[in-house]
TIRO-2110 file (N, C-alpha, C; in Angstrom, 1 decimal):
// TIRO-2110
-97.2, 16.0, -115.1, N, 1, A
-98.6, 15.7, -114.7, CA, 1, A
-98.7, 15.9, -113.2, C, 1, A
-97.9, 15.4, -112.2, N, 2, A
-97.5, 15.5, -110.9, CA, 2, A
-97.8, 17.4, -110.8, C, 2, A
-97.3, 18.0, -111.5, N, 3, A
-97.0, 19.3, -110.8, CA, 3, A
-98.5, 19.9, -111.2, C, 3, A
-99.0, 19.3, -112.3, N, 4, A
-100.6, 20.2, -112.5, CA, 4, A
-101.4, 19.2, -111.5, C, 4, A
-101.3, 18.3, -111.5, N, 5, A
-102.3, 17.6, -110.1, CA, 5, A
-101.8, 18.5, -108.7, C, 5, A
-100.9, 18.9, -108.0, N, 6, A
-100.3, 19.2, -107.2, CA, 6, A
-101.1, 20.7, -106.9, C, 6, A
-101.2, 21.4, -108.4, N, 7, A
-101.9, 23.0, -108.4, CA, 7, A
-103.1, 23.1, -107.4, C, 7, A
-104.2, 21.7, -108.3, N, 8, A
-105.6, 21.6, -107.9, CA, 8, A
-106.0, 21.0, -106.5, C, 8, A
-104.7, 20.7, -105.1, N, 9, A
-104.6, 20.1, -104.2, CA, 9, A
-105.4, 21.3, -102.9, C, 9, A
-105.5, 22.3, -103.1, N, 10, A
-105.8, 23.4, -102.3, CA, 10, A
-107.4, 23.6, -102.7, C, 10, A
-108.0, 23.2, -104.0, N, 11, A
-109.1, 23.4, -104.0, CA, 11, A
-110.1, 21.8, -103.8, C, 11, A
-109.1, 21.2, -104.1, N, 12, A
-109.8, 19.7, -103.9, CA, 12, A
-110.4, 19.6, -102.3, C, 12, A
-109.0, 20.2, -101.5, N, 13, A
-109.6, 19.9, -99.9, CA, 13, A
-110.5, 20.7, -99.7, C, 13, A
-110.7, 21.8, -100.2, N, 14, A
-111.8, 22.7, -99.9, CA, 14, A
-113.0, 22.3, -100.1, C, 14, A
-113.2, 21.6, -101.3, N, 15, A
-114.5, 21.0, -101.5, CA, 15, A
-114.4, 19.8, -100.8, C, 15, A
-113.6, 18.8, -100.7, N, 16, A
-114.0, 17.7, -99.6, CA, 16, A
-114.5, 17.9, -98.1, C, 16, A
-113.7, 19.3, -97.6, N, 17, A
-114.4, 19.6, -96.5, CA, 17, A
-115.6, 20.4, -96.7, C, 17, A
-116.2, 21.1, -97.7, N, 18, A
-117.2, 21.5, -97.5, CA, 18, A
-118.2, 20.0, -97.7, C, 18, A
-117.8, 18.9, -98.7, N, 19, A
-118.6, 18.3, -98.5, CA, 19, A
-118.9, 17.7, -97.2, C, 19, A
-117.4, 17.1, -96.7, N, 20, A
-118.0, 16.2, -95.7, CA, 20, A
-117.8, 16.9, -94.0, C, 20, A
-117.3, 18.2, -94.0, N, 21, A
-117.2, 19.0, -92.9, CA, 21, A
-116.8, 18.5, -91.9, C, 21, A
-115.3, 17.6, -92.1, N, 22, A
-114.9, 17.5, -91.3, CA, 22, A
-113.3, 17.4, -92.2, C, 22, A
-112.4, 17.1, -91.4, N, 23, A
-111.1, 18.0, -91.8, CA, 23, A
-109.9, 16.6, -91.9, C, 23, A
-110.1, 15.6, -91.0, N, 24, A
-109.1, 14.5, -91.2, CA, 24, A
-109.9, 13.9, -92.6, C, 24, A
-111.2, 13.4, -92.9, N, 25, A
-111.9, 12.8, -93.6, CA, 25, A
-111.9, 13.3, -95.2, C, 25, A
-112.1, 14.8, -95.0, N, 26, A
-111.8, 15.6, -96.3, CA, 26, A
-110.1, 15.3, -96.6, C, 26, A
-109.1, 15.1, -96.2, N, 27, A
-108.0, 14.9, -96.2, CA, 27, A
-107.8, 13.5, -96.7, C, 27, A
-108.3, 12.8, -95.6, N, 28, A
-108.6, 11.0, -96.7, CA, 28, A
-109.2, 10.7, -97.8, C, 28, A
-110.0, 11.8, -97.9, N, 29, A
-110.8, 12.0, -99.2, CA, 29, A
-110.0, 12.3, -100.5, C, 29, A
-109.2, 13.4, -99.9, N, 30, A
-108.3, 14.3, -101.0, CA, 30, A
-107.1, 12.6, -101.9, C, 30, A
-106.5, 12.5, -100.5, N, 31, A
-105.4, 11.8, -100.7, CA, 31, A
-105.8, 10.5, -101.3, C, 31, A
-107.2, 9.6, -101.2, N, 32, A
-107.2, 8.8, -102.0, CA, 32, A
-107.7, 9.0, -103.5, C, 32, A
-108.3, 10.0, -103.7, N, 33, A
-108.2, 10.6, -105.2, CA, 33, A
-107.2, 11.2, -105.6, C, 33, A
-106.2, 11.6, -105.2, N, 34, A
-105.0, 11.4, -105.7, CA, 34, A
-103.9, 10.6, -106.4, C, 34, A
-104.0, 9.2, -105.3, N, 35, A
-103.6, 8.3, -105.5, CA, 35, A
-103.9, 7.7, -106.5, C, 35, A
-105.7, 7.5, -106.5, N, 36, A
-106.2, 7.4, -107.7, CA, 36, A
-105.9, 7.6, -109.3, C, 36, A
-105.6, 9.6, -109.0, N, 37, A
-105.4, 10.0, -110.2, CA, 37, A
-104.2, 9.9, -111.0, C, 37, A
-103.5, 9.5, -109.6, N, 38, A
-101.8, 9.5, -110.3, CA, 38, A
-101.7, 7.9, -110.7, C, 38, A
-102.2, 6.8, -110.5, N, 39, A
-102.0, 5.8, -110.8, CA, 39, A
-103.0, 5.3, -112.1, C, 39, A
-103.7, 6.0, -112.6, N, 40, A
-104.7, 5.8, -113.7, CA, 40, A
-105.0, 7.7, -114.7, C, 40, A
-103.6, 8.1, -114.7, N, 41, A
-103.6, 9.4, -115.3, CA, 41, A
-103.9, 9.0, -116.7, C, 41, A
-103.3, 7.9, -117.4, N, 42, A
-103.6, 7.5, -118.7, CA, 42, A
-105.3, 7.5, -118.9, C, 42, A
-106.0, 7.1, -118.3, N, 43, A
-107.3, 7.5, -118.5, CA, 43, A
-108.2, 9.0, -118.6, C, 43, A
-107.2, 9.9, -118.1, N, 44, A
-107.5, 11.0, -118.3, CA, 44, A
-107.6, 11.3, -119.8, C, 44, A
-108.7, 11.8, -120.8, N, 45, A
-108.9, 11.3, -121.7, CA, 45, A
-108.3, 13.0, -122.8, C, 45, A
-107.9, 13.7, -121.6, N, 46, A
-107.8, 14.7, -122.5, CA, 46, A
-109.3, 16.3, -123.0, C, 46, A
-110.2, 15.5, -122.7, N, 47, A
-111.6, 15.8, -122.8, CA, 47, A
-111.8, 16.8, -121.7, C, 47, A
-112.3, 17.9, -122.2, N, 48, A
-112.5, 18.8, -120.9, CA, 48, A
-111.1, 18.8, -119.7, C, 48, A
-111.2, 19.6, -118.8, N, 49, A
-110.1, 20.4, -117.8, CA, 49, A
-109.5, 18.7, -116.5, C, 49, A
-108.1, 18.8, -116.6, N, 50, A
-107.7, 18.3, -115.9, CA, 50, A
-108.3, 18.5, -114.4, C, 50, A
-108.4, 19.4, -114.0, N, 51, A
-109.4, 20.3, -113.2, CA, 51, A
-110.9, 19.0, -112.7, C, 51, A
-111.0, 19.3, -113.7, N, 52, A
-112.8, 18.9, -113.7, CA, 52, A
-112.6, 17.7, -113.7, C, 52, A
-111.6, 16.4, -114.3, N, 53, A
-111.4, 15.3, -114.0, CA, 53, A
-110.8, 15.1, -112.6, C, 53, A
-110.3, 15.7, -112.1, N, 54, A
-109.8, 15.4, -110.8, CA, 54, A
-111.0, 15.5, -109.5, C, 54, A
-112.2, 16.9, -109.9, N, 55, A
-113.1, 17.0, -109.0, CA, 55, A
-114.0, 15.5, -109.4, C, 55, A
-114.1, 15.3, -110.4, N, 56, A
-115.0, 13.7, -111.1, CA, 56, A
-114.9, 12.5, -109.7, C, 56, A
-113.2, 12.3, -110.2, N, 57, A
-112.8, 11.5, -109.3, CA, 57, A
-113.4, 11.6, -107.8, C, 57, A
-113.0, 12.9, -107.2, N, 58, A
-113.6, 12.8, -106.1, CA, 58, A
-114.7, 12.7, -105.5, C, 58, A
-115.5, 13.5, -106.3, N, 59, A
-117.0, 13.4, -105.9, CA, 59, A
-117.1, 11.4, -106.6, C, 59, A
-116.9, 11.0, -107.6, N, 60, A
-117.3, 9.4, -107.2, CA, 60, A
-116.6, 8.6, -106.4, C, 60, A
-115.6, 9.0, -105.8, N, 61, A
-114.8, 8.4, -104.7, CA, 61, A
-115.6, 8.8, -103.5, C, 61, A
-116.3, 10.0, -103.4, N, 62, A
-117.0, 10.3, -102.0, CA, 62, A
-118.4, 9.5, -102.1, C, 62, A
-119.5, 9.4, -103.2, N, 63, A
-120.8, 8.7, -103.3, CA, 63, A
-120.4, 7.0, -103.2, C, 63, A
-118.9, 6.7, -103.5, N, 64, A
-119.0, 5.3, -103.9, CA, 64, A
-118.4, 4.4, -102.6, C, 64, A
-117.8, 5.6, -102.2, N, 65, A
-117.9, 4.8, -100.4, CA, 65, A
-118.0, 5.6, -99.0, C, 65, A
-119.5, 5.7, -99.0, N, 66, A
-120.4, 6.3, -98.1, CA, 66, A
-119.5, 5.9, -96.5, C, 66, A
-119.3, 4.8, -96.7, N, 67, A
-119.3, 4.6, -95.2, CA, 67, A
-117.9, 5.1, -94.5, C, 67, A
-117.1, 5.3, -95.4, N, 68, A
-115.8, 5.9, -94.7, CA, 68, A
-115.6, 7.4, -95.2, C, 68, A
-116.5, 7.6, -96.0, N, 69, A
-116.4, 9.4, -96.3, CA, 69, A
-118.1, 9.8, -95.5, C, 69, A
-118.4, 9.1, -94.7, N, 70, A
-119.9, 9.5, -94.6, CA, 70, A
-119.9, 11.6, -94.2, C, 70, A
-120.7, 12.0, -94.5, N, 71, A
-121.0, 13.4, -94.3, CA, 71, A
-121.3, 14.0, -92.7, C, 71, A
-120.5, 14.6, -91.8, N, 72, A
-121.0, 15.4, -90.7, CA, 72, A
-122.0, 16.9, -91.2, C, 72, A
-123.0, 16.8, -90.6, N, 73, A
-124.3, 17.7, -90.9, CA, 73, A
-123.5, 19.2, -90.4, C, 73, A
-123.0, 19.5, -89.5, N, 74, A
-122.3, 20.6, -89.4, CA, 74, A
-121.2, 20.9, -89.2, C, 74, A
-120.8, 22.3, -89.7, N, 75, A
-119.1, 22.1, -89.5, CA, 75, A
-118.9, 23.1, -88.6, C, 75, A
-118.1, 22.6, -88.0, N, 76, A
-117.6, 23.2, -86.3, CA, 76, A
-116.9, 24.8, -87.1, C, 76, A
-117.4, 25.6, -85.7, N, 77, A
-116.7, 26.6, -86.2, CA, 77, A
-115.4, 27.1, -86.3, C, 77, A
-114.5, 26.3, -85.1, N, 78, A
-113.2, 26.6, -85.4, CA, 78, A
-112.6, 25.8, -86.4, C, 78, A
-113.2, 25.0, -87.1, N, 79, A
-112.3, 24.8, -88.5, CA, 79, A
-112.9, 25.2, -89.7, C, 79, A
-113.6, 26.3, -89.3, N, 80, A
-113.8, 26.9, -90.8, CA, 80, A
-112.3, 27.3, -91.8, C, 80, A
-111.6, 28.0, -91.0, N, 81, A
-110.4, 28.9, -91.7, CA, 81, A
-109.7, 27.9, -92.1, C, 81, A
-109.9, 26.4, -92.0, N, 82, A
-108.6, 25.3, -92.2, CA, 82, A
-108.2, 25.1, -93.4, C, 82, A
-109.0, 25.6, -94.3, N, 83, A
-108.5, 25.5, -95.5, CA, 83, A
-108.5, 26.9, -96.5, C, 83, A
-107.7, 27.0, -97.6, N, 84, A
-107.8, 28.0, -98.2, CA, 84, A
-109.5, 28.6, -98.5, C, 84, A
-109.5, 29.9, -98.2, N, 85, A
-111.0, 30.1, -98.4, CA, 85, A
-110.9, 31.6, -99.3, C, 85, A
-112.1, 30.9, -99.9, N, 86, A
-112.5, 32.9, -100.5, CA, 86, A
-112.5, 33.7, -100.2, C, 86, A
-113.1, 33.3, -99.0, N, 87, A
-113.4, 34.7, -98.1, CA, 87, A
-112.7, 35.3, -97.0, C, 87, A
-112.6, 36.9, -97.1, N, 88, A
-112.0, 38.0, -96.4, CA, 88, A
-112.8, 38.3, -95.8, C, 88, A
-112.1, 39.8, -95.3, N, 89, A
-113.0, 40.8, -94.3, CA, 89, A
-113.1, 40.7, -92.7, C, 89, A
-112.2, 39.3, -92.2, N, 90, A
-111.8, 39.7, -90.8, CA, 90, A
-112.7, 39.0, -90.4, C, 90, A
-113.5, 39.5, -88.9, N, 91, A
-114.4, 38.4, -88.3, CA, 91, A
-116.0, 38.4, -88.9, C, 91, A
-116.3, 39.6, -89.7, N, 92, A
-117.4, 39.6, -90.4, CA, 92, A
-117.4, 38.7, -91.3, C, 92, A
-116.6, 38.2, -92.2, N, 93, A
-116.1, 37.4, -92.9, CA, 93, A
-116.3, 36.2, -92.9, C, 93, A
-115.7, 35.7, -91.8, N, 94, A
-115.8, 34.6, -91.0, CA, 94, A
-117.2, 34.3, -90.0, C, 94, A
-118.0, 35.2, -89.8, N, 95, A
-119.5, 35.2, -89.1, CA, 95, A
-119.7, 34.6, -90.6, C, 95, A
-120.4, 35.5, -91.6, N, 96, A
-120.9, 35.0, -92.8, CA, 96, A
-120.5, 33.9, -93.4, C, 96, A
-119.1, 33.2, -93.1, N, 97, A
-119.3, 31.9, -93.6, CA, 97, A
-119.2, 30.9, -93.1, C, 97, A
-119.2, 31.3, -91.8, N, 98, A
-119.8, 29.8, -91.1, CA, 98, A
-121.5, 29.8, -90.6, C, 98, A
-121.5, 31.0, -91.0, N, 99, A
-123.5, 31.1, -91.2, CA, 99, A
-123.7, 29.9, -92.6, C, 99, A
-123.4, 30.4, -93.8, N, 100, A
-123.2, 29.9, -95.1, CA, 100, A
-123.1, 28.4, -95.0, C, 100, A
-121.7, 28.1, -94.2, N, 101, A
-121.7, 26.6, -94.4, CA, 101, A
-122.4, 26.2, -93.5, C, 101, A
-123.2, 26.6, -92.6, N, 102, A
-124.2, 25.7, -91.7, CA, 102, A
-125.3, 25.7, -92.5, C, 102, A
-126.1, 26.6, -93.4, N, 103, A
-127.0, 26.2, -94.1, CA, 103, A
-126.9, 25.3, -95.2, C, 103, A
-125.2, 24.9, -95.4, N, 104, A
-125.4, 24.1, -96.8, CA, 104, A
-125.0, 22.8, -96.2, C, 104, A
-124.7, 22.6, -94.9, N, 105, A
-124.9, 21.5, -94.5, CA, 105, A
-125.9, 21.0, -94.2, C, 105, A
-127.2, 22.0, -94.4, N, 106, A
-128.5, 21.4, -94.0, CA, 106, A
-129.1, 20.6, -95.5, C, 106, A
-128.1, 21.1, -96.5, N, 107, A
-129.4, 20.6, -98.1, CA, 107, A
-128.8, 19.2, -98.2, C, 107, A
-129.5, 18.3, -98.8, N, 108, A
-129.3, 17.4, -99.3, CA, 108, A
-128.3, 17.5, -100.0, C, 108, A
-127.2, 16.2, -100.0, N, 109, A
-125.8, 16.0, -101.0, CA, 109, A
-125.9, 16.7, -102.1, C, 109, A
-126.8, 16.0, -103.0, N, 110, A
-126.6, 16.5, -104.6, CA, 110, A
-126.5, 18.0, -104.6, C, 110, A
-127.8, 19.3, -104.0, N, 111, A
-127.7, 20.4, -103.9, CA, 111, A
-127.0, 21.2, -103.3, C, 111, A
-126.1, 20.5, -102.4, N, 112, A
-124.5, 21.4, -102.1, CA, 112, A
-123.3, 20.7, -102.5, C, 112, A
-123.5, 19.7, -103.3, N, 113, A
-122.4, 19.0, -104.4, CA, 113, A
-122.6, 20.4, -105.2, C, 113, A
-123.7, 20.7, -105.9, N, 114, A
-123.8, 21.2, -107.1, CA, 114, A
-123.6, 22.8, -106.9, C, 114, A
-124.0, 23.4, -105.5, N, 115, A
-123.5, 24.7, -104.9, CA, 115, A
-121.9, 25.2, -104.8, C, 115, A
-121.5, 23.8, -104.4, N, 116, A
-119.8, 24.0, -104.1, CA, 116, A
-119.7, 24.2, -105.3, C, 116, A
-119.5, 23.6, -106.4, N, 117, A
-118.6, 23.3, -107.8, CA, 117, A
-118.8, 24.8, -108.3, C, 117, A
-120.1, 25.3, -108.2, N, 118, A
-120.4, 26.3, -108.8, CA, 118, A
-120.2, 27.8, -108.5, C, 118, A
-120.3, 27.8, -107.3, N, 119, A
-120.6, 29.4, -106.5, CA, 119, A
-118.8, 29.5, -105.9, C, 119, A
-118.2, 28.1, -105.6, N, 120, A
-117.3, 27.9, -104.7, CA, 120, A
-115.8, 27.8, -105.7, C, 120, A
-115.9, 26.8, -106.6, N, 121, A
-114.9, 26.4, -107.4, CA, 121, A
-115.1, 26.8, -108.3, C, 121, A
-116.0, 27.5, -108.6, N, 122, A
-116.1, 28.3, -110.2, CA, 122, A
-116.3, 27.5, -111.4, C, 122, A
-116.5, 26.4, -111.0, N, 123, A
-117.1, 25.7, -112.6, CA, 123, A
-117.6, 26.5, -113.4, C, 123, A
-118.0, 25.9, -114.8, N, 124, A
-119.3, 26.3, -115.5, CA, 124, A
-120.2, 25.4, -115.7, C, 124, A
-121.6, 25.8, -115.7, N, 125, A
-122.6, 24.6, -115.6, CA, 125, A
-122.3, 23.6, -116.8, C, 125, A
-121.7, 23.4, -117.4, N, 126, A
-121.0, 21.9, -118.2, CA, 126, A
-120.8, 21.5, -117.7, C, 126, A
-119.6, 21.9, -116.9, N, 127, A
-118.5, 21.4, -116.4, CA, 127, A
-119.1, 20.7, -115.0, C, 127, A
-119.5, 21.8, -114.2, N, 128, A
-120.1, 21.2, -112.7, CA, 128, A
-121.0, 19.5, -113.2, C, 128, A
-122.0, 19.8, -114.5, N, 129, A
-123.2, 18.4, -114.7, CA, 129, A
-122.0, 17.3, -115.0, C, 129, A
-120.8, 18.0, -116.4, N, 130, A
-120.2, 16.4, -116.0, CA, 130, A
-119.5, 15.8, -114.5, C, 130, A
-118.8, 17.0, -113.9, N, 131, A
-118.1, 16.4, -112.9, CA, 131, A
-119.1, 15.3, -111.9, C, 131, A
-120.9, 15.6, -111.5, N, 132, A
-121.6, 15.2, -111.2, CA, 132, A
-122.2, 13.8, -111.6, C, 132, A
-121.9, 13.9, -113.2, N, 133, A
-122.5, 13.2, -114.0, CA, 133, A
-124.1, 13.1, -114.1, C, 133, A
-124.3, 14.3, -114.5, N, 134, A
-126.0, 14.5, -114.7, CA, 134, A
-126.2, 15.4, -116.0, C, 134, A
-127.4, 15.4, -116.1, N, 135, A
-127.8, 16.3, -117.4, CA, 135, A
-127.8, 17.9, -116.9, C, 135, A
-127.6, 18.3, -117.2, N, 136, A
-127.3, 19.9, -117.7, CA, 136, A
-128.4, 20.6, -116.6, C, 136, A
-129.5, 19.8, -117.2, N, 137, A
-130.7, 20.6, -116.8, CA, 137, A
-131.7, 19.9, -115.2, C, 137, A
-130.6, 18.7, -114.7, N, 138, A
-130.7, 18.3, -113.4, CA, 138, A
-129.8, 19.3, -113.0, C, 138, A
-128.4, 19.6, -112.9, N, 139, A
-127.9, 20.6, -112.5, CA, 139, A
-128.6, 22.0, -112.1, C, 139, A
-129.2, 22.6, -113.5, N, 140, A
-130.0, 24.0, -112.7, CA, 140, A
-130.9, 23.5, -112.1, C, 140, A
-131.7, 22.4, -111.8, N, 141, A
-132.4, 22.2, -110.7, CA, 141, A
-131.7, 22.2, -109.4, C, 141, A
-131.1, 21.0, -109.5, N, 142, A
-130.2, 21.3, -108.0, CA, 142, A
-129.7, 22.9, -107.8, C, 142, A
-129.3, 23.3, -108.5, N, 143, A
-128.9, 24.9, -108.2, CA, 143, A
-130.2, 25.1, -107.4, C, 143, A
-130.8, 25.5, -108.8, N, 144, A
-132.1, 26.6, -108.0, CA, 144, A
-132.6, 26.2, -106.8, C, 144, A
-133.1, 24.6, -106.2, N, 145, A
-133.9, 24.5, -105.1, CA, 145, A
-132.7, 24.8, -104.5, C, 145, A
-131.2, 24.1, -104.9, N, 146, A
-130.3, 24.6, -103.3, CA, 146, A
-130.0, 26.2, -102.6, C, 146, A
-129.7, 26.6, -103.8, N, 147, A
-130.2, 28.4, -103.7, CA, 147, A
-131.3, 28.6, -103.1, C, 147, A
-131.9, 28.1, -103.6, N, 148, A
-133.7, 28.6, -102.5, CA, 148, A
-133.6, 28.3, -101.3, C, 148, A
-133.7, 27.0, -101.1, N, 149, A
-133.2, 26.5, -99.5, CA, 149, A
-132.4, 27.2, -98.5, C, 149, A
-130.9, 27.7, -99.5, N, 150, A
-130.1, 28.0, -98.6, CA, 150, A
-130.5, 29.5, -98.5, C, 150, A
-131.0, 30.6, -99.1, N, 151, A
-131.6, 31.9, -99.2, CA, 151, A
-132.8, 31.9, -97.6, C, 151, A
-133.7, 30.6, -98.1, N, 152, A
-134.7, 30.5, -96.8, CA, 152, A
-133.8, 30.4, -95.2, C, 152, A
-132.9, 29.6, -95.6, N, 153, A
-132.0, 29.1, -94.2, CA, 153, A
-131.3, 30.2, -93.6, C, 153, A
-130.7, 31.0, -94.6, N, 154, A
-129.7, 32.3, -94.2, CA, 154, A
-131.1, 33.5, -93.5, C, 154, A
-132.4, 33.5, -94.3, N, 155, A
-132.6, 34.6, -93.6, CA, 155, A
-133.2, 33.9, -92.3, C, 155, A
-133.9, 32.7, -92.3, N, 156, A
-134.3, 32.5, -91.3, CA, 156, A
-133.3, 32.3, -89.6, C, 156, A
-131.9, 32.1, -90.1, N, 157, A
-131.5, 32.1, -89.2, CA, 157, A
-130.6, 33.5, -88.4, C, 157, A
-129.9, 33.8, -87.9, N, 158, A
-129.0, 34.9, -87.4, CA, 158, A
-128.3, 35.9, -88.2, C, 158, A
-128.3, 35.7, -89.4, N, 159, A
-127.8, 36.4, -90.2, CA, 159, A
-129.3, 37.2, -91.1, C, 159, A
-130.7, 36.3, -90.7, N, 160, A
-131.5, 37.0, -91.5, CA, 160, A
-132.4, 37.8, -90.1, C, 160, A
-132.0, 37.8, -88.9, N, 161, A
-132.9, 38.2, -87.8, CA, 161, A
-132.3, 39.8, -88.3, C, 161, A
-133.5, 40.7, -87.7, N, 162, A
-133.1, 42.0, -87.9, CA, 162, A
-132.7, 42.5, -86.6, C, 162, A
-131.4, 43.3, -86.3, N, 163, A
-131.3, 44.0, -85.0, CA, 163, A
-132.0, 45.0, -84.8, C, 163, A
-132.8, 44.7, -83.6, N, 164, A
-133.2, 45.9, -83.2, CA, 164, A
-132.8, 47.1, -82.0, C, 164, A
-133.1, 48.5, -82.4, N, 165, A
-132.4, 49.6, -81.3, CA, 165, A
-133.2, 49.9, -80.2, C, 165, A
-132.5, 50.0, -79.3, N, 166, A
-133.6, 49.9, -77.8, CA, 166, A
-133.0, 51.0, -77.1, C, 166, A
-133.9, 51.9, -76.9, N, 167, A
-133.2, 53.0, -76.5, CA, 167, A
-133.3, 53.0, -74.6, C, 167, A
END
């Protein structure tokens, strides 16, 4: 059980730092759902992905004590690369996702809870509503406005300005 909790430790900090964008706190985050999980594994019911129970835990360890996981609105840009990331391509790579995570630090919790799980960690919309614990079809809501928002945010800001050539 140790060694498959151990697997999901590289994407768990990913999403605690995209949640709370900052990098000691996503770490406190990580580590006390761990503890968590290894001390109440028997409750794991078997039901759906070990995976998806461990993101559970976290995201209700992060809503259930606000005050020591509270959320920073932006994440600094030299700690983007701090954790394993998707994204390649060099410094273009890195412009585009620290554009990305400044706009999804602008949406409200629930619609970049529901962005990460999905676009980020590859859930499937089952999976992402239970880890949440919502209905299916609060899920594609939160998607869609957060997608919307974050579509309006990306063009509106540097990434959506057009260069222009000046001769």
């Amino acid at each position: 059980m140790r060694w498959l909790i151990s697997r999901e430790i590289p994407h768990l900090r990913r999403y605690a730092f995209a949640l709370l964008g900052d990098r000691s706190r996503a770490d406190d985050l990580v580590q006390d759902t761990l503890e968590r999980a290894l001390r109440k594994s028997s409750l794991w019911s078997g039901r759906g992905t070990l995976r998806s129970w461990l993101f559970r835990l976290l995201y209700r360890r992060f809503l259930n004590d606000r005050k020591t996981f509270h959320e920073r609105r932006m994440v600094p840009s030299d700690e983007i690369g701090a954790y394993e990331s998707p994204v390649s391509g060099g410094q273009e790579g890195r412009v585009a996702l620290a554009e990305a995570l400044s706009g999804l630090s602008l949406l409200p919790r629930e619609q970049r809870a529901a962005i990460l799980l999905v676009s980020l960690e590859d859930f499937s919309y089952d999976e992402a509503a239970r880890i949440l614990g919502v209905p299916i079809g609060t899920l594609r809501s939160r998607l869609s406005r957060g997608r919307e928002a974050l579509r309006i945010s990306m063009e509106s800001g540097p990434a959506g300005r057009k260069l222009r050539r000046v001769k």
